[in-house]
C-alpha positions in Angstrom: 86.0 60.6 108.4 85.8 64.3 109.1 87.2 65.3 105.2 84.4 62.8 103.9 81.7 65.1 105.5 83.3 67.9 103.9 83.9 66.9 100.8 80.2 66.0 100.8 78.7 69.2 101.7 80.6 70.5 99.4 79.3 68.3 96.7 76.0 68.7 97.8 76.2 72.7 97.2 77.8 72.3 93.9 74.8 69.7 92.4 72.7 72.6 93.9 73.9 75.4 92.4 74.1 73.4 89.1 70.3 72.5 90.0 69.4 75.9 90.0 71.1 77.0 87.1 68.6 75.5 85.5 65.7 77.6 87.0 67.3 81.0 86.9 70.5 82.9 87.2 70.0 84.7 90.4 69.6 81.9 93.1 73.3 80.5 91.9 74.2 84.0 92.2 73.4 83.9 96.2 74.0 80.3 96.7 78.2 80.9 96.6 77.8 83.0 99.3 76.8 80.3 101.8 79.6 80.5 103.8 80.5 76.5 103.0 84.3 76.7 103.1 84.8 79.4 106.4 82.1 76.8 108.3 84.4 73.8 107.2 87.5 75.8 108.0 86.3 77.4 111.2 85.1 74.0 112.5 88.7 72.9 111.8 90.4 75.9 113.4 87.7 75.4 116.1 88.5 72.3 117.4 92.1 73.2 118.3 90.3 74.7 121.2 92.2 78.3 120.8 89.7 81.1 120.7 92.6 83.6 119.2 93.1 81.2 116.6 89.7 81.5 115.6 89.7 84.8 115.5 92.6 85.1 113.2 90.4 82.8 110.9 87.8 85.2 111.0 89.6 88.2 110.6 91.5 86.7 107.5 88.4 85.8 106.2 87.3 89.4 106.2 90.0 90.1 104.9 88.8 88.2 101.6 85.5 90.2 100.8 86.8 93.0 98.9 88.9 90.6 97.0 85.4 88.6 96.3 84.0 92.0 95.2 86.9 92.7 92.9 86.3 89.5 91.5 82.6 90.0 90.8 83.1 93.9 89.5 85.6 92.6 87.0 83.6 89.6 85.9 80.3 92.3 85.5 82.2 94.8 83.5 84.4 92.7 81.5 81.2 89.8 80.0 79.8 92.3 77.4 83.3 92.5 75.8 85.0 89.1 76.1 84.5 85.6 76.5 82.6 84.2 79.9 85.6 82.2 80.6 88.1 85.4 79.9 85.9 87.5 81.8 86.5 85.0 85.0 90.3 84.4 84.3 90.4 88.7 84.4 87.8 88.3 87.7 90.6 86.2 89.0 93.6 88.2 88.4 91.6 91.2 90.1 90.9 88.6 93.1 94.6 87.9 93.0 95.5 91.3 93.2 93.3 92.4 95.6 94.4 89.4 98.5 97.9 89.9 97.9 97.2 93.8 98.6 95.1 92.9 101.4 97.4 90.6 103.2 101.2 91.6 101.8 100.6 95.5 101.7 98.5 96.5 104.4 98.9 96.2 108.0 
């Protein structure tokens, strides 16, 4: 029962953002970072009752917002030159790099 709930919250912020696509660009913008996924994954880290577990979750999460910036930097610079969908494959590679930095390269 408990991946049901999840997978419809999750649903329920997709159908929103597409919602409000439709009345603007910057709401969707925002809406992403709703912190969805760390609520459904702290909930689950949570509930083994092990407060350093959580907050290794945390911390890895943390971890994760330059990444998410590296994403959004490449995706700005790149859309005036290439394809929306290239420009998110190159935001991806950057967020690829960046986690793989973050978590394999510095302490």
């Amino acid at each position: 029962m408990d991946i049901i709930w999840k997978g419809i919250l999750g649903g329920l912020l997709t159908a929103l953002i597409a919602f409000l696509s439709k009345r603007g660009n910057t709401l969707p913008g925002i809406l992403p970072l709703f912190p969805t996924f760390a609520i459904i994954a702290l909930a689950i880290v949570g509930a083994k009752g092990e407060a350093s577990g959580f907050r290794e979750a945390c911390l890895a999460g943390a971890k994760t917002i330059p990444a998410y910036l590296a994403f959004l930097g490449v995706c700005y610079l790149t859309i005036g030159s290439i394809d929306y969908r290239l420009a998110i494959a190159a935001g991806i590679a950057a967020w690829l790099i960046v986690i793989m930095i973050s978590f394999y390269a510095l302490p």
